[in-house]
Backbone as ProteinMPNN parsed JSONL, in Angstrom:
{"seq_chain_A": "XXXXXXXXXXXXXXXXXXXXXXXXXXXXXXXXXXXXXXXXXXXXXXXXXXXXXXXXXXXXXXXXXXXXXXXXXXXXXXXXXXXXXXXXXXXXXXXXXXXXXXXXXXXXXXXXXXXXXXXXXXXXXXXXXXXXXXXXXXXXXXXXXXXXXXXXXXXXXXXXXXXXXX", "coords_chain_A": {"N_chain_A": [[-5.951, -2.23, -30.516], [-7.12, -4.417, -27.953], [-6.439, -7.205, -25.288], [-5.497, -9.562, -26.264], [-7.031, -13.353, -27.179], [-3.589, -15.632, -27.15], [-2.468, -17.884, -30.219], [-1.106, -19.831, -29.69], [-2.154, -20.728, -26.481], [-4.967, -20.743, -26.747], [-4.968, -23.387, -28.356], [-3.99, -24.837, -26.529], [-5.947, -24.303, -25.135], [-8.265, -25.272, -25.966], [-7.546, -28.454, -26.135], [-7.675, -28.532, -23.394], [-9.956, -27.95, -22.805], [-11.174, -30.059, -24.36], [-11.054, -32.0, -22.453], [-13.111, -32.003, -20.561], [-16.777, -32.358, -19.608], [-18.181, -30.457, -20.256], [-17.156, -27.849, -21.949], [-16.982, -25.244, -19.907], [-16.646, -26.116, -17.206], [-13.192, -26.119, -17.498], [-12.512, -23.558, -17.007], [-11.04, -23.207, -14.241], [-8.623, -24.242, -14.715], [-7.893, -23.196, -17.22], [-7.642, -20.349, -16.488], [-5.577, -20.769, -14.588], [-3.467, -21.557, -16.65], [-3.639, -18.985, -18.091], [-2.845, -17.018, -16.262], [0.38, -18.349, -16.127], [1.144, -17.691, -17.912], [1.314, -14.479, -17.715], [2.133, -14.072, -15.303], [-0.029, -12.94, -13.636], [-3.679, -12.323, -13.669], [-5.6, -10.532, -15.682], [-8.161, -8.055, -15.958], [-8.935, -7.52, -18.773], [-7.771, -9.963, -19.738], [-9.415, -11.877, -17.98], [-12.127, -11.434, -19.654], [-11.308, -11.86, -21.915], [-11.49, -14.695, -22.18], [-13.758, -15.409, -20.748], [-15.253, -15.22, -23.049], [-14.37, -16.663, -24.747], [-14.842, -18.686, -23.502], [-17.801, -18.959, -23.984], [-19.216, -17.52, -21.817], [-20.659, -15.569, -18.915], [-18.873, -12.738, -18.465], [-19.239, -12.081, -15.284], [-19.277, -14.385, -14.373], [-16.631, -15.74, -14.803], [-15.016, -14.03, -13.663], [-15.728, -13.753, -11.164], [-14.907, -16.351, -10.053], [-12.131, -15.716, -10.164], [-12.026, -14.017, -8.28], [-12.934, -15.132, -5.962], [-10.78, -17.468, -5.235], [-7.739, -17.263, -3.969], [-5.622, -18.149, -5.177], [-5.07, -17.123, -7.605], [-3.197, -13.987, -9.509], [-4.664, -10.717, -9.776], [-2.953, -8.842, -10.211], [0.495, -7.947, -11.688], [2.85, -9.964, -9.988], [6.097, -10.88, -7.794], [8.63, -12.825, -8.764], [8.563, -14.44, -7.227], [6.209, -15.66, -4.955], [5.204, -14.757, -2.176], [3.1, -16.788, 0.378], [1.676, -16.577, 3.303], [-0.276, -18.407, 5.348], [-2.934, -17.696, 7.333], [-4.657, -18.888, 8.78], [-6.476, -20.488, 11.497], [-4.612, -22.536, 12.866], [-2.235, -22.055, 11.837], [-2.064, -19.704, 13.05], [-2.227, -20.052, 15.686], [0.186, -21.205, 16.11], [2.225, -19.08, 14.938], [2.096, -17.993, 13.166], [1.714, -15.026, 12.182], [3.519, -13.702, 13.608], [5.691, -14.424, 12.17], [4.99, -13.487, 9.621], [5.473, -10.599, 10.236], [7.902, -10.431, 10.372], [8.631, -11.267, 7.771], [7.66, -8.687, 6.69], [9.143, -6.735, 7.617], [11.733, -8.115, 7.177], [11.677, -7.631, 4.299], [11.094, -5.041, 3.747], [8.212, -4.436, 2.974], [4.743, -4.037, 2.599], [2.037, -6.061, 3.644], [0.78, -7.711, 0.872], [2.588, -6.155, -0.848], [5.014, -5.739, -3.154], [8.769, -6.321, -3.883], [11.221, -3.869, -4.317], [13.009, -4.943, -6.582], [11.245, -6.643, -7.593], [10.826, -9.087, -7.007], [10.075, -10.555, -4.571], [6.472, -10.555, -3.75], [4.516, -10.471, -1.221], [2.066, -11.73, 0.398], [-1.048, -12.92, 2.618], [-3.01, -15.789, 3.147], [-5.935, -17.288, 3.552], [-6.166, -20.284, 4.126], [-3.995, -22.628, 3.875], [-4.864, -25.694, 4.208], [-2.677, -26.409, 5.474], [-2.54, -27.95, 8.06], [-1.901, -29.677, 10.084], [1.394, -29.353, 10.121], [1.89, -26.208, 10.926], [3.211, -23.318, 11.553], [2.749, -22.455, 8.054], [3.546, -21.635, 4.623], [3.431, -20.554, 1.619], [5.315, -21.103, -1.768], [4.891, -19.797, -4.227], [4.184, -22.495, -6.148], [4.85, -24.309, -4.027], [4.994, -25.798, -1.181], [6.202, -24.434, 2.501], [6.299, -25.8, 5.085], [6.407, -25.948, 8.996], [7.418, -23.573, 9.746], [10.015, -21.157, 10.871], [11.448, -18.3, 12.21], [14.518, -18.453, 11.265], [14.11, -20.421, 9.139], [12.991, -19.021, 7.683], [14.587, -16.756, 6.854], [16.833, -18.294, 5.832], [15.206, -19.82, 3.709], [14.87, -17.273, 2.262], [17.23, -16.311, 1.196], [18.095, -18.176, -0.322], [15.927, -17.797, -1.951], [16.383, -16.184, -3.684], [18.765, -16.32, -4.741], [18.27, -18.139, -6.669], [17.032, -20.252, -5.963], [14.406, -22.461, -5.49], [13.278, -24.382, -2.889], [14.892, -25.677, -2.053], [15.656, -25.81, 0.296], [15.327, -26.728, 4.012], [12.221, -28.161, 4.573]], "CA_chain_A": [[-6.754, -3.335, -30.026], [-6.593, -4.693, -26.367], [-5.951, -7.967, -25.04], [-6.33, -10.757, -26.64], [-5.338, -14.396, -26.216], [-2.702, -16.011, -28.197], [-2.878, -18.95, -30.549], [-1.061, -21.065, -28.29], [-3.131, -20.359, -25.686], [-6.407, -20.997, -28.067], [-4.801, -24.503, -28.995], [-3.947, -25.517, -25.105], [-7.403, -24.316, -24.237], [-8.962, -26.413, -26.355], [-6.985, -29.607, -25.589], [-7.934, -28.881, -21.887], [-11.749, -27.979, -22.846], [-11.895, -31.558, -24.656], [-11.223, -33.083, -21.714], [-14.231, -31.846, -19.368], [-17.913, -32.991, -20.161], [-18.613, -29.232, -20.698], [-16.076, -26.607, -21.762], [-16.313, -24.547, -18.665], [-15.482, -27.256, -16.382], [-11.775, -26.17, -17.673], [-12.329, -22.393, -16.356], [-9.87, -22.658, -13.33], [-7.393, -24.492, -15.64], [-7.179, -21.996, -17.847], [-7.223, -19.323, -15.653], [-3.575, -20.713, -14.475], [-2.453, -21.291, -17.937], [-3.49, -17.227, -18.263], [-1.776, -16.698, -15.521], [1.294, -18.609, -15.991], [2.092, -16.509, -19.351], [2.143, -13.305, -17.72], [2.016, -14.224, -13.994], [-1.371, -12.686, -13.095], [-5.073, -12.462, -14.698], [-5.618, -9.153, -16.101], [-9.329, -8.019, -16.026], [-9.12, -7.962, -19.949], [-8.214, -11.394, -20.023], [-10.922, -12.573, -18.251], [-13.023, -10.724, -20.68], [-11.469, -12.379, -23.643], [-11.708, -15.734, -21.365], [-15.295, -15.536, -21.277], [-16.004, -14.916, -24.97], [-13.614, -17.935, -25.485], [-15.663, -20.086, -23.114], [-18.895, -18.013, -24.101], [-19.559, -17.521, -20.346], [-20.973, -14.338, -18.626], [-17.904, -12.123, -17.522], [-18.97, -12.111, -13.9], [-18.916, -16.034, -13.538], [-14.996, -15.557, -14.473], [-14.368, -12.857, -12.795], [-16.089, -14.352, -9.513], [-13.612, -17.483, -9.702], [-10.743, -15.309, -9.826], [-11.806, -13.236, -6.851], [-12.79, -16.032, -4.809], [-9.675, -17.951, -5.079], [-6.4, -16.833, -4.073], [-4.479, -18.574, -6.245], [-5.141, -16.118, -8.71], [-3.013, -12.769, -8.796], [-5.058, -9.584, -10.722], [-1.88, -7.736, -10.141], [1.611, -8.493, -11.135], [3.598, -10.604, -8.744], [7.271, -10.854, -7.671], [8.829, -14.004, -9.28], [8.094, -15.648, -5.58], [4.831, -15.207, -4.539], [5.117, -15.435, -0.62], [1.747, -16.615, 0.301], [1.38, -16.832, 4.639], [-1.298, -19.254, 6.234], [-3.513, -16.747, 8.435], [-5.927, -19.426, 9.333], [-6.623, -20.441, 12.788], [-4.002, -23.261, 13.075], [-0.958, -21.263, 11.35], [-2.136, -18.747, 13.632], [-1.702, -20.392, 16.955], [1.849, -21.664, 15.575], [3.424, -18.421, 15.199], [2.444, -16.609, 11.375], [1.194, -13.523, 12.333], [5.175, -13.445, 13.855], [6.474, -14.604, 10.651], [4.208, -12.279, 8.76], [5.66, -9.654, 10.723], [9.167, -10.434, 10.258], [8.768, -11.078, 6.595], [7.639, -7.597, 6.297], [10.136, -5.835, 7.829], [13.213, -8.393, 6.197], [11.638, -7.221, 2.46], [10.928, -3.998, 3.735], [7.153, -3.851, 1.999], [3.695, -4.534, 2.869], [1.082, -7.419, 3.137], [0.192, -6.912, -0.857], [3.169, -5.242, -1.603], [6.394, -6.368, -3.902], [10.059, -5.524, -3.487], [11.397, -2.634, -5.51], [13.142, -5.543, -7.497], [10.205, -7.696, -8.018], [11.645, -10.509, -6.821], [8.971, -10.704, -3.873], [4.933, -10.242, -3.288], [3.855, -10.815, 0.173], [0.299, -12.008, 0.46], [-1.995, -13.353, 3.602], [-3.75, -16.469, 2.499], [-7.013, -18.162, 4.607], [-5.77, -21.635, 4.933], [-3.639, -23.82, 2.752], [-4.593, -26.76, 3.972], [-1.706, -28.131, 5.994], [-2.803, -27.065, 9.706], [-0.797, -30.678, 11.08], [2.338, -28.589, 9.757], [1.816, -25.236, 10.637], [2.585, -22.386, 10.076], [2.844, -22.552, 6.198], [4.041, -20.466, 3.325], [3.325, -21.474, 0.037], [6.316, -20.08, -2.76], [4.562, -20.307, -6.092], [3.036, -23.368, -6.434], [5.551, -25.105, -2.959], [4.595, -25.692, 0.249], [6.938, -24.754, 3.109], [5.873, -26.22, 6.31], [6.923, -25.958, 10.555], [8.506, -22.877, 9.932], [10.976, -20.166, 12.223], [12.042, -17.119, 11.211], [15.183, -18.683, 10.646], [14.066, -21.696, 8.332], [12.463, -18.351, 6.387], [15.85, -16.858, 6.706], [17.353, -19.266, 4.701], [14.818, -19.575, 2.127], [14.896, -15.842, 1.784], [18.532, -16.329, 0.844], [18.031, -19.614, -1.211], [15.409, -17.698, -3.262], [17.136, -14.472, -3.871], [20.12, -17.08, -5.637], [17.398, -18.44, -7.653], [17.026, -21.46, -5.603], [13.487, -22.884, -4.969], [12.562, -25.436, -2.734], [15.69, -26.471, -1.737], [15.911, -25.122, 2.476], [15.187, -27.525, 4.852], [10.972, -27.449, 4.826]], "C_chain_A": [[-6.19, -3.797, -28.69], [-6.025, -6.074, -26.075], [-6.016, -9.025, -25.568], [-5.811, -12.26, -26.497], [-5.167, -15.308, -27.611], [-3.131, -17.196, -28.973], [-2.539, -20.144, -29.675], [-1.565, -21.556, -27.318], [-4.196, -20.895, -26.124], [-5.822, -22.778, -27.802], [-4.762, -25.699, -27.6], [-5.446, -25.147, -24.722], [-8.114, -24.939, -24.728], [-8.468, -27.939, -26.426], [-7.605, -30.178, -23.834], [-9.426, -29.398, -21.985], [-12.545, -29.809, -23.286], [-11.882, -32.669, -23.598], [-11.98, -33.502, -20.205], [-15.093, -32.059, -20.405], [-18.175, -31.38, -20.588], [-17.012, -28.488, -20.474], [-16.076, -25.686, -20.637], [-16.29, -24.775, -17.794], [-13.945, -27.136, -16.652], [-11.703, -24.693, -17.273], [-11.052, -22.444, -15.54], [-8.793, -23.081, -14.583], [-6.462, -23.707, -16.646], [-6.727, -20.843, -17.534], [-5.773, -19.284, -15.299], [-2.775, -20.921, -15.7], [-2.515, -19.774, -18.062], [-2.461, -16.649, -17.303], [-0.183, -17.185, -15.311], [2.14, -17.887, -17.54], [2.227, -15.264, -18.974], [2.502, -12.985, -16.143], [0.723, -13.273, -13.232], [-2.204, -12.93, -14.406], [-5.642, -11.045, -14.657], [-7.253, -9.018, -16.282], [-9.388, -8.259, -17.973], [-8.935, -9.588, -20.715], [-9.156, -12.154, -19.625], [-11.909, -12.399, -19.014], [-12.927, -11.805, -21.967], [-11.659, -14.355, -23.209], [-12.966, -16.021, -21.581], [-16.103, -15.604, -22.441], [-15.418, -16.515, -25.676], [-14.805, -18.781, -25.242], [-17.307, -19.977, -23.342], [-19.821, -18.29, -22.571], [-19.62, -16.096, -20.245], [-19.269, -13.846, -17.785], [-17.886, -12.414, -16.041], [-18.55, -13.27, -13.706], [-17.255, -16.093, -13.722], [-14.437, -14.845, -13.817], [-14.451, -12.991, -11.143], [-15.06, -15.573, -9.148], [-12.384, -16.72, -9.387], [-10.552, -14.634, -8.807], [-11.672, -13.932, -5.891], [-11.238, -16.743, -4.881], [-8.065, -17.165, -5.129], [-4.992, -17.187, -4.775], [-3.835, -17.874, -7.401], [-4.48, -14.666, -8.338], [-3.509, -12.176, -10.145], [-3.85, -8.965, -10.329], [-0.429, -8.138, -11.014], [2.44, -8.871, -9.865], [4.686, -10.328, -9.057], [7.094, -12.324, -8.484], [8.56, -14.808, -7.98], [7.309, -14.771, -4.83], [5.075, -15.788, -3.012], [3.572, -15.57, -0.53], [1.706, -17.155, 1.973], [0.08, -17.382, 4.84], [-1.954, -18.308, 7.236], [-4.541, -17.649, 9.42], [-5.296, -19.835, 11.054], [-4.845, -21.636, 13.135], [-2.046, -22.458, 12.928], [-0.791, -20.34, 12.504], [-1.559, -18.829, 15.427], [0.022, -20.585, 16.763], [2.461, -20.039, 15.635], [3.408, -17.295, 14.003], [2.125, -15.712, 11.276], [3.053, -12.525, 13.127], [6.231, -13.33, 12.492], [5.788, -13.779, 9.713], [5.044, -11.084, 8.817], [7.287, -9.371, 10.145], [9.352, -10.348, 8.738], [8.537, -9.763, 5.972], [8.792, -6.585, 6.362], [11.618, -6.653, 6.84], [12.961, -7.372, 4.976], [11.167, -5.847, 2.73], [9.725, -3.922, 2.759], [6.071, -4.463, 2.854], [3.072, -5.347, 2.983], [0.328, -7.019, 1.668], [1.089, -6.414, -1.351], [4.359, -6.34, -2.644], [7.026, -5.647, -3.999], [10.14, -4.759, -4.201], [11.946, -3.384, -6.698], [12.664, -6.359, -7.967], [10.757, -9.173, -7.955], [10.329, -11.492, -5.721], [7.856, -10.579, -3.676], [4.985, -10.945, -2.053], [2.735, -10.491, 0.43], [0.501, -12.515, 1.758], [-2.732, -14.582, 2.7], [-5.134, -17.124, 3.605], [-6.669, -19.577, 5.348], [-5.288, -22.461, 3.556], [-3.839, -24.996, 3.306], [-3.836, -27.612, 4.936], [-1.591, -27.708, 7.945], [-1.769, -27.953, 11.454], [0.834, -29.835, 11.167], [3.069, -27.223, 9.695], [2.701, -24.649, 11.72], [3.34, -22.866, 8.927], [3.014, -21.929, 5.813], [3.676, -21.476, 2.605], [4.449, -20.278, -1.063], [5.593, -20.027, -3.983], [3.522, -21.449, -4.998], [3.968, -24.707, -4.939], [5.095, -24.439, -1.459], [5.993, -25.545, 1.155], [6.436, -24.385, 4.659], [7.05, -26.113, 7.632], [7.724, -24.966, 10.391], [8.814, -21.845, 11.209], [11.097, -18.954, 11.135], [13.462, -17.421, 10.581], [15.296, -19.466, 9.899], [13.396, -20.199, 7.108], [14.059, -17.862, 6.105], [16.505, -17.04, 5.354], [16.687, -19.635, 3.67], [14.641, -18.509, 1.674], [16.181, -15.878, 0.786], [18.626, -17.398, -0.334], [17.18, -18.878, -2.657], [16.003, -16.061, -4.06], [18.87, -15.178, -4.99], [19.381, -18.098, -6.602], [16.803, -19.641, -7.478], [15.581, -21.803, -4.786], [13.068, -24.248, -4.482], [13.991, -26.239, -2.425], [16.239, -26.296, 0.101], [15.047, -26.224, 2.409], [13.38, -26.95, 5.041], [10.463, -28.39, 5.732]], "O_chain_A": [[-5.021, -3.612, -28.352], [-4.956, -6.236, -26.664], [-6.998, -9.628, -25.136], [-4.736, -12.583, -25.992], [-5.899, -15.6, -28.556], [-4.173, -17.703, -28.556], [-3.223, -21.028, -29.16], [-1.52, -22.772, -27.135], [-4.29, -21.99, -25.57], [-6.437, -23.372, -26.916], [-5.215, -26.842, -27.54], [-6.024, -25.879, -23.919], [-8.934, -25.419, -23.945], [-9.33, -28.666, -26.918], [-7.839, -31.261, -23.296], [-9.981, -30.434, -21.617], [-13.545, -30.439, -22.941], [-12.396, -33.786, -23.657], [-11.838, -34.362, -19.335], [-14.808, -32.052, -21.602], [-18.468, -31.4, -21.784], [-16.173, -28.477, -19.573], [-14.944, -25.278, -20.377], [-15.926, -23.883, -17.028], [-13.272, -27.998, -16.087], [-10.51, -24.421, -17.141], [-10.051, -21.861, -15.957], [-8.25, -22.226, -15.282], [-5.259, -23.566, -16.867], [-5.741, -20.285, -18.016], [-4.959, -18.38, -15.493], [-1.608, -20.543, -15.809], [-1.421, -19.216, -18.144], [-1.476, -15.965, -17.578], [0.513, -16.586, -14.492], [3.299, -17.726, -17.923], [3.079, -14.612, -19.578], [3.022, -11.935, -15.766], [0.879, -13.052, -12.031], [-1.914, -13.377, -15.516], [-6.089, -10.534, -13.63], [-7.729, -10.012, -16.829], [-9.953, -9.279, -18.368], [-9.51, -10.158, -21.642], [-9.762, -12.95, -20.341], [-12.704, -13.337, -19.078], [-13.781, -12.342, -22.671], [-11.961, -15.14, -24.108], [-13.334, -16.784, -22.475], [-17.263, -15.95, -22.665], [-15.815, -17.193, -26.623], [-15.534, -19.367, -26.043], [-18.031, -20.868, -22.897], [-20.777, -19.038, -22.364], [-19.012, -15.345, -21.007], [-18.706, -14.425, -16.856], [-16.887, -12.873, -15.488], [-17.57, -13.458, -12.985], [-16.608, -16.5, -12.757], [-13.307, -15.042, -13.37], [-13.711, -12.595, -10.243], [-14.51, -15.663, -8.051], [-11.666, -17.039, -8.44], [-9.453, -14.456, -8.283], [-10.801, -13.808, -5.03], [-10.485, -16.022, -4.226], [-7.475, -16.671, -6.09], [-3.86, -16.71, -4.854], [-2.728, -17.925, -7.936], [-4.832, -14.067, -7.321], [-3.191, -12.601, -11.256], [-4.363, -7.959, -9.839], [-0.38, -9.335, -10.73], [2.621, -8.125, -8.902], [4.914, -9.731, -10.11], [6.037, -12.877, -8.788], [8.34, -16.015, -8.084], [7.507, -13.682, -4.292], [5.126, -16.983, -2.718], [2.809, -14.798, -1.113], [1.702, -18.386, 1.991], [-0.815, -16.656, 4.407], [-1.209, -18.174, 8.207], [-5.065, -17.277, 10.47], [-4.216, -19.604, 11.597], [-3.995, -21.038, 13.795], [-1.09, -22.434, 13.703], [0.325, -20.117, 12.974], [-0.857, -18.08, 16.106], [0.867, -19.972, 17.416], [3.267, -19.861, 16.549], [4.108, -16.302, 13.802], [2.146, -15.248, 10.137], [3.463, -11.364, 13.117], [7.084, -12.553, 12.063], [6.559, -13.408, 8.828], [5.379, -10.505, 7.783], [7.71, -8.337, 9.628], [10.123, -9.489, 8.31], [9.049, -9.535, 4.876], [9.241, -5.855, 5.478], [12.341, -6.035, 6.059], [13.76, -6.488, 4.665], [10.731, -5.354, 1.691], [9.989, -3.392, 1.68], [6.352, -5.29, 3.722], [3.44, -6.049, 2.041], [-0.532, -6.153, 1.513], [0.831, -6.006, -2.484], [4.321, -7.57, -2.676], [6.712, -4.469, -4.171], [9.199, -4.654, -4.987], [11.668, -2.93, -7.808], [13.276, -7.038, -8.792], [10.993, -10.048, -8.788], [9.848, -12.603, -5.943], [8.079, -10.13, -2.552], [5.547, -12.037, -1.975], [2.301, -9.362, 0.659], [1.625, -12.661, 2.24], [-3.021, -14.299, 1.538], [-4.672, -17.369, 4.72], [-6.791, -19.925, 6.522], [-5.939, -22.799, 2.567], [-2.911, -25.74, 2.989], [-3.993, -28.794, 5.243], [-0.691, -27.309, 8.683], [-1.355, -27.64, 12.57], [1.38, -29.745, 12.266], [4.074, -26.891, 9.065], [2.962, -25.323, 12.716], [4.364, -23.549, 8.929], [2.712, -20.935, 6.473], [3.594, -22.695, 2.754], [4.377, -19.05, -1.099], [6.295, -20.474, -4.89], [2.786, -21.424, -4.011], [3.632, -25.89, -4.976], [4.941, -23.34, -0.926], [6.928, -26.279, 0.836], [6.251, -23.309, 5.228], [8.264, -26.17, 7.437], [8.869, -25.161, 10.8], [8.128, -21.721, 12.224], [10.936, -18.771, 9.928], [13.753, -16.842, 9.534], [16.465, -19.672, 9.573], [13.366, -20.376, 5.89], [14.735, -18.461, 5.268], [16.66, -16.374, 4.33], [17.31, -19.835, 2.628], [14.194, -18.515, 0.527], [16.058, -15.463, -0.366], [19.41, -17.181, -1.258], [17.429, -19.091, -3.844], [15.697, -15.231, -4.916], [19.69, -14.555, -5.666], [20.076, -18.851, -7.284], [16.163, -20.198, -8.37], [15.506, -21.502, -3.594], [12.627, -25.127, -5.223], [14.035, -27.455, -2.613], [17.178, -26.785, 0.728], [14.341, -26.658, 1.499], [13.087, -25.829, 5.456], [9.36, -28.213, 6.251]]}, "name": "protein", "num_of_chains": 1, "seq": "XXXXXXXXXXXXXXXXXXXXXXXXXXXXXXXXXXXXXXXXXXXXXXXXXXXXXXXXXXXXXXXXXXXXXXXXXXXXXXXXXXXXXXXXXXXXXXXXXXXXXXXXXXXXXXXXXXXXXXXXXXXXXXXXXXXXXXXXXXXXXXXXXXXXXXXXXXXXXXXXXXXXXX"}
């Protein structure tokens, strides 16, 4: 049998569901609880997602494409996520893109050989007064250099998030 989702899971999704006027008003929500048990959203879980919320596959499957929040893949434990939008862009992150590739030696999309890293492109988080931006996970780190990444390269590689100068 394939994927299916847990009771725990089941018991938090219906805690969330009671607290939208319609159960799939809690879609994204759950989506990151799915994703925070195995760190992405596996096409079979949206599957069993949809049957939960008795919603057509595509409409879950279309949230998770559109939004980048969501990884269908496994991630590193620190999801680099770069600002590409116009503002980040003038600032400098297509530099810092660059550099972050070559430090971790891998791709835009790729993750280290010790899964420690993913390095994504994102559209725009948002903070364009502050830019450029990374987002680690679920942390913003704003006005950066290559050497303010640097140092959170080093900070998160010792298990340390969110503690460099942002």
């Amino acid at each position: 049998m394939g994927f299916q989702l847990s009771e725990e899971f089941k018991e938090k999704a219906e805690h969330l569901c009671a607290k939208y006027p319609r159960r799939d008003a809690a879609l994204i929500p759950l989506l990151l609880e799915l994703q925070k048990e195995k760190g992405f959203v596996a096409e079979e879980a949206m599957d069993e997602l949809a049957r939960f919320l008795e919603l057509p596959y595509a409409r879950v499957k279309s949230v998770v494409t559109f939004y980048t929040m969501f990884n269908r893949e496994p991630a590193g434990k620190y999801h680099l996520q770069v600002c590409r939008n116009i503002s980040c862009h003038m600032a400098g992150a297509e530099n810092l893109l660059a550099h972050l590739k070559k430090k971790l030696d891998i791709p835009e999309g790729g993750t280290t050989k010790d899964g420690l890293f993913t390095l994504s492109t994102v559209e725009c988080l948002g903070a364009c007064g502050t830019a450029p931006v990374m987002q680690v996970n679920d942390i913003y780190f704003e006005n950066l250099t290559a050497e303010k990444l640097d140092a959170l390269l080093e900070e998160l590689k010792h298990g340390r998030l969110g503690t460099a100068d942002r």
